[in-house]
C-alpha positions in Angstrom: 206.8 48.4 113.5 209.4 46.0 113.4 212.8 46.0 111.7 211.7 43.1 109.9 208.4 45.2 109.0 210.1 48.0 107.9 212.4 46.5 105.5 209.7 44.2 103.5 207.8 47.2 103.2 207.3 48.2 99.6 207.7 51.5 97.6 205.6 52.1 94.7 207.6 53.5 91.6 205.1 53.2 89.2 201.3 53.6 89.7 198.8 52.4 86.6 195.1 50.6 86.3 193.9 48.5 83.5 189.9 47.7 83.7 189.4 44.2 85.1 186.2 44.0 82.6 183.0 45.9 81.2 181.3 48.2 82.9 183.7 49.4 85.4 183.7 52.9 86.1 185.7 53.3 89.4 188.8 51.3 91.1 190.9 52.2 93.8 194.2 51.4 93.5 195.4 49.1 95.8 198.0 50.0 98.2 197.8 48.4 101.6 201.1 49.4 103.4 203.1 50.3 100.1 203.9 53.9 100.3 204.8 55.9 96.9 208.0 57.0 96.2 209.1 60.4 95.4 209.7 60.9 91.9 207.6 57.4 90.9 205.4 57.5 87.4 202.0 57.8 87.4 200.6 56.1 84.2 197.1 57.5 82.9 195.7 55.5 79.9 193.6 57.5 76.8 189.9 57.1 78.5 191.3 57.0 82.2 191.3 59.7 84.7 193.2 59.8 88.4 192.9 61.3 91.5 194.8 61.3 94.7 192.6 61.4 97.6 194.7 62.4 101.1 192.5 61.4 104.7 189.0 61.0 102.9 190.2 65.0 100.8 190.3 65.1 97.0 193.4 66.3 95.8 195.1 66.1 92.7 193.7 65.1 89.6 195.3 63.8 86.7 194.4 63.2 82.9 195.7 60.8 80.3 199.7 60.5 80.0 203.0 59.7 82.3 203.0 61.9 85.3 206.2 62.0 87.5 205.4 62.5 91.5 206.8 65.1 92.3 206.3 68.3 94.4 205.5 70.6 91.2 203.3 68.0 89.8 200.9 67.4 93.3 201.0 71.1 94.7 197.4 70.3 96.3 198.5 66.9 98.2 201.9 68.7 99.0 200.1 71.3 100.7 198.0 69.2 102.5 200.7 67.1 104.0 202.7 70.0 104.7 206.0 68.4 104.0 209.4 70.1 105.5 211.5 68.2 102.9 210.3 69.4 99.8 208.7 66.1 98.6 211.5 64.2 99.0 210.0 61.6 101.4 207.7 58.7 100.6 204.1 59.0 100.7 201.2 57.5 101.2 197.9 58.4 99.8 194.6 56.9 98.4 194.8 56.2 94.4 191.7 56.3 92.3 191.1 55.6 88.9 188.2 56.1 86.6 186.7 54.8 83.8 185.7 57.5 81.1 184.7 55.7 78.1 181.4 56.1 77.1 179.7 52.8 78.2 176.9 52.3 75.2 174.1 50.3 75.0 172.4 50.9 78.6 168.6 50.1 78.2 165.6 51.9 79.8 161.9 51.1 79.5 158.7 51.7 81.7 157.9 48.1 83.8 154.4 49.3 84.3 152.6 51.5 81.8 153.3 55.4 83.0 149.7 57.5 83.3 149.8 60.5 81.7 147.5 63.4 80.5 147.2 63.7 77.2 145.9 66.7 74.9 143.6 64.6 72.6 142.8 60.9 74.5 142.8 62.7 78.1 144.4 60.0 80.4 146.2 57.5 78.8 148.6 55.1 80.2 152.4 54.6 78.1 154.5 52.3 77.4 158.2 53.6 76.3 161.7 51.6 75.8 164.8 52.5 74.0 168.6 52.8 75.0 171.3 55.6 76.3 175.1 56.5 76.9 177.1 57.9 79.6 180.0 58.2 81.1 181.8 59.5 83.6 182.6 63.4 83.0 183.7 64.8 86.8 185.9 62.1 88.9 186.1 64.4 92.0 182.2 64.4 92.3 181.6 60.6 90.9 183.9 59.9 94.1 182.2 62.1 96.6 178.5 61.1 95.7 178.8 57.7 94.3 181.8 55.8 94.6 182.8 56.6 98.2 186.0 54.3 99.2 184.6 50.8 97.3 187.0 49.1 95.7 185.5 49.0 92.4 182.0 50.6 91.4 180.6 49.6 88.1 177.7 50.7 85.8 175.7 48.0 87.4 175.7 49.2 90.6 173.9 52.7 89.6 172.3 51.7 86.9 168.6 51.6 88.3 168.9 54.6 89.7 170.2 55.8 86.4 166.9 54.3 85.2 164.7 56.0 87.5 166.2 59.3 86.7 165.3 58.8 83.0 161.4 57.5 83.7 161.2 60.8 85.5 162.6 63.0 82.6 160.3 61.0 80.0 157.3 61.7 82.5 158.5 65.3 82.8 159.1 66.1 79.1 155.8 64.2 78.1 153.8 66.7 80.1 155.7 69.6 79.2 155.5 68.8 75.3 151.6 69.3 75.5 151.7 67.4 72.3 149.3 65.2 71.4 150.2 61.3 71.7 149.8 60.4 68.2 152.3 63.4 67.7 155.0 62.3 69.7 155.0 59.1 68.4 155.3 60.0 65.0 158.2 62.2 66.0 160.1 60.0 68.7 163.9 61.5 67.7 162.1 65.4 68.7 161.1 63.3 72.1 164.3 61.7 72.6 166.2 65.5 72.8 163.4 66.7 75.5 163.8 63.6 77.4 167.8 64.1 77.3 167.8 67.8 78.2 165.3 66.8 81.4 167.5 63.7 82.5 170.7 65.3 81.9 171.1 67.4 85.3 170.2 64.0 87.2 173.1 62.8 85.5 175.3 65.7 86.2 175.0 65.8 90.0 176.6 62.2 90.3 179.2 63.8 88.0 178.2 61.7 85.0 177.2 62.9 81.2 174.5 61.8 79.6 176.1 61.1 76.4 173.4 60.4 73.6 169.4 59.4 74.0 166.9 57.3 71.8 163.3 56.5 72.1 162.8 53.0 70.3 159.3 52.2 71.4 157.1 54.2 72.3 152.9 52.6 72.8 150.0 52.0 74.8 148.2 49.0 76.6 147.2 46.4 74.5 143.2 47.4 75.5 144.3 50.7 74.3 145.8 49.9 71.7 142.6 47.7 70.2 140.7 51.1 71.1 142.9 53.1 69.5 142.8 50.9 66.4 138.7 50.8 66.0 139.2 54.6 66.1 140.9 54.6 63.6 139.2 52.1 61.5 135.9 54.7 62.3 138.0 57.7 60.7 139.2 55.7 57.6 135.1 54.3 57.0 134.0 58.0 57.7 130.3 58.1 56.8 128.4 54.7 57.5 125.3 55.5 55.2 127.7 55.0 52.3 129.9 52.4 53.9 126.5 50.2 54.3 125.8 51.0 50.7 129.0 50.1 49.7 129.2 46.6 51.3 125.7 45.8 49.8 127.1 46.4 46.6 130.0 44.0 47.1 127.8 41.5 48.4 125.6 41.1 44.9 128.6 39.5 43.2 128.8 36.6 46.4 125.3 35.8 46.0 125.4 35.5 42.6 127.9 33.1 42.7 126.0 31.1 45.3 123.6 28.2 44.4 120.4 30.2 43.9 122.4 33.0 42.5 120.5 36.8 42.5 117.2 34.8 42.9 117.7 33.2 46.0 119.0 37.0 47.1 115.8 38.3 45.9 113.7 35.7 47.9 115.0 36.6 50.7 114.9 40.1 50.2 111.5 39.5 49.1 110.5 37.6 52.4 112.2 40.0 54.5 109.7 42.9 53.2 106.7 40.9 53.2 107.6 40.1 57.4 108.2 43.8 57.7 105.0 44.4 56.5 102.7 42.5 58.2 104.5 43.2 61.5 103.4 47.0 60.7 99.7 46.0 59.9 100.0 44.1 62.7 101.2 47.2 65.1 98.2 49.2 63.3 95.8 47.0 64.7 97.1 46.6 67.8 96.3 50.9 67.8 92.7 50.1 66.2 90.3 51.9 68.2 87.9 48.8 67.7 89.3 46.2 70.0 89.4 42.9 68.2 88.7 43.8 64.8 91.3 42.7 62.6 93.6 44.9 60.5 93.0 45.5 57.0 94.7 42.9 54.9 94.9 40.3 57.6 93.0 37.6 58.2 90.4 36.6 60.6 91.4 34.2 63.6 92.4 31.1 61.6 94.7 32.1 60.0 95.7 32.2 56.4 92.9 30.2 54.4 91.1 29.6 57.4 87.3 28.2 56.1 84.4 29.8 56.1 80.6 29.1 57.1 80.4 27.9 53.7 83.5 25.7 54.0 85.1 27.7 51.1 88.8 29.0 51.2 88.3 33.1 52.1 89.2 34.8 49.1 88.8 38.2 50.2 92.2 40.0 51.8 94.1 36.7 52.2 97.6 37.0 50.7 100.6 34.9 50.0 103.9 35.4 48.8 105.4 34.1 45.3 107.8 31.9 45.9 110.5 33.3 43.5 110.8 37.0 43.6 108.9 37.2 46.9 106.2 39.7 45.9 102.9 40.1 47.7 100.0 38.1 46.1 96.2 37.1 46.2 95.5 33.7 47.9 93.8 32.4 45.1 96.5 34.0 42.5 97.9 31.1 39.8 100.9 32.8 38.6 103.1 35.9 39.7 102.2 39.4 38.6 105.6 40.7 39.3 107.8 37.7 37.7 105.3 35.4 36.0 106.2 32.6 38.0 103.4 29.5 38.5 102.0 29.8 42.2 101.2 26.6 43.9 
């Protein structure tokens, strides 16, 4: 090194770190060739911790506050250097600072529906969002594990695997709980602290601290979900005997106020019996034992009315229905027996 070198070379009196912006959690300070002087100020904000690391070693670690460099106050880096002249002498040693406010709002939420056995459904596949907070509790191992020597880490960087480490804790918890679905999502603050005790050692070993835990959302597939929903619309109708009954009462006061009213309900009532009928005769002759011989009560190949030898309408077993109420009668009937009404 020259003269020249030597004398632009720079001692650092006073060492401090303000965030460049959101999210940082690590910066190292930078000191090129500038050595620190002996007796210079550390400066440590509220929410800021320190550490001087010496060839790739943690040393000393510092909290919030003014710290003068001396040999009392960096017994760790002083041993490590092994200095003759008690401190006295510049030094030069890697400065890192670290974010430890709690850094809110950090989102986490399944990208594909998570399978998972469930006590009641069996199998079902989830879907679960909601938010967290951390921040950074143990410098010396944030440094070691996850910041290494980079300039600046910030929450960006390790927030997937932050993430992933949360999506295995939900998983983890879920299967432990052995609760029912419907359960746990009627009770999603109870899930939230089992999903926080099983992420929080992930956390931990990257010397962070899971700081507080929500579950916002928790649901299934939308073709679950429509199952899940006609399920429940079966529970709430319970037994369908009554449930038919029911809904045949509320139709009565529709028809009534259709053209045709009651009547034209009781027509087709009415008709609807009459078909039913003479599709059972019609079964019961199918199982006569004399093949060909027509059922009681229904005509002879014809047809209704068909004519006779005589060329006279049949009278005898031919049937027809009234035309109001619906009611089985006589061929040759003039009027009704049920409702009065003049036949045709």
């Amino acid at each position: 090194m020259g003269l020249g070198d030597f004398l632009r070379k720079q001692f650092v009196d006073v060492i401090q770190w303000t965030e460049s912006g959101p999210g940082v959690l690590m910066a190292r300070y930078p000191m090129r060739d500038m050595e620190i002087q002996s007796g210079g100020k550390l400066t440590v904000r509220e929410s800021q911790q320190a550490l001087f690391v010496n060839e790739g070693v943690a040393a000393d670690q510092f909290g919030p506050g003014l710290h003068t460099l001396i040999t009392g106050n960096l017994p760790l880096l002083t041993n490590l250097q092994n200095w003759d002249k008690a401190f006295e002498s510049p030094f030069k040693s890697d400065v890192y600072f670290f974010s430890t406010r709690v850094q809110t709002g950090q989102r986490w939420g399944t990208q594909q529906p998570i399978t998972i056995r469930d006590k009641e459904f069996g199998a079902v596949r989830l879907r679960a969002f909601g938010v967290y907070s951390f921040r950074v509790a143990n410098p010396v191992v944030f440094q070691a594990q996850v910041g290494a020597t980079d300039a600046e880490y910030s929450v960006e960087q390790i927030e997937p695997q932050l993430r992933n480490a949360v999506i295995i804790g939900f998983t983890t918890a879920f299967a432990n709980a052995q609760v029912p679905f419907l359960d746990m999502a009627a009770n999603q603050g109870e899930l939230g602290k089992q999903i926080a005790a099983a992420v929080a050692p992930e956390f931990a070993q990257w010397g962070l601290s899971l700081e507080t835990f929500t579950v916002e959302s928790l649901s299934l597939p939308d073709e679950l979900q429509k199952r899940l929903d006609e399920r429940i619309s079966m529970n709430m109708i319970g037994d369908m005997r009554t449930y038919s009954q029911f809904q045949a009462a509320q139709s009565i006061p529709i028809a009534a106020a259709n053209e045709g009213g009651i009547a034209g309900l009781g027509v087709g009532l009415g008709a609807g019996m009459g078909i039913g009928g003479l599709m059972s005769d019609a079964m019961r002759a199918a199982n006569s034992p004399v093949a060909g011989a027509p059922a009681a009560g229904l005509p002879a190949a014809g047809g209704f009315g068909a004519p006779v030898a005589d060329g006279s309408a049949a009278t005898s077993g031919e049937t027809k229905f009234c035309l109001n109420c619906g009611a089985k009668l006589p061929v040759a009937a003039k009027f009704c027996s049920a409702c009065g009404t003049a036949q045709s």
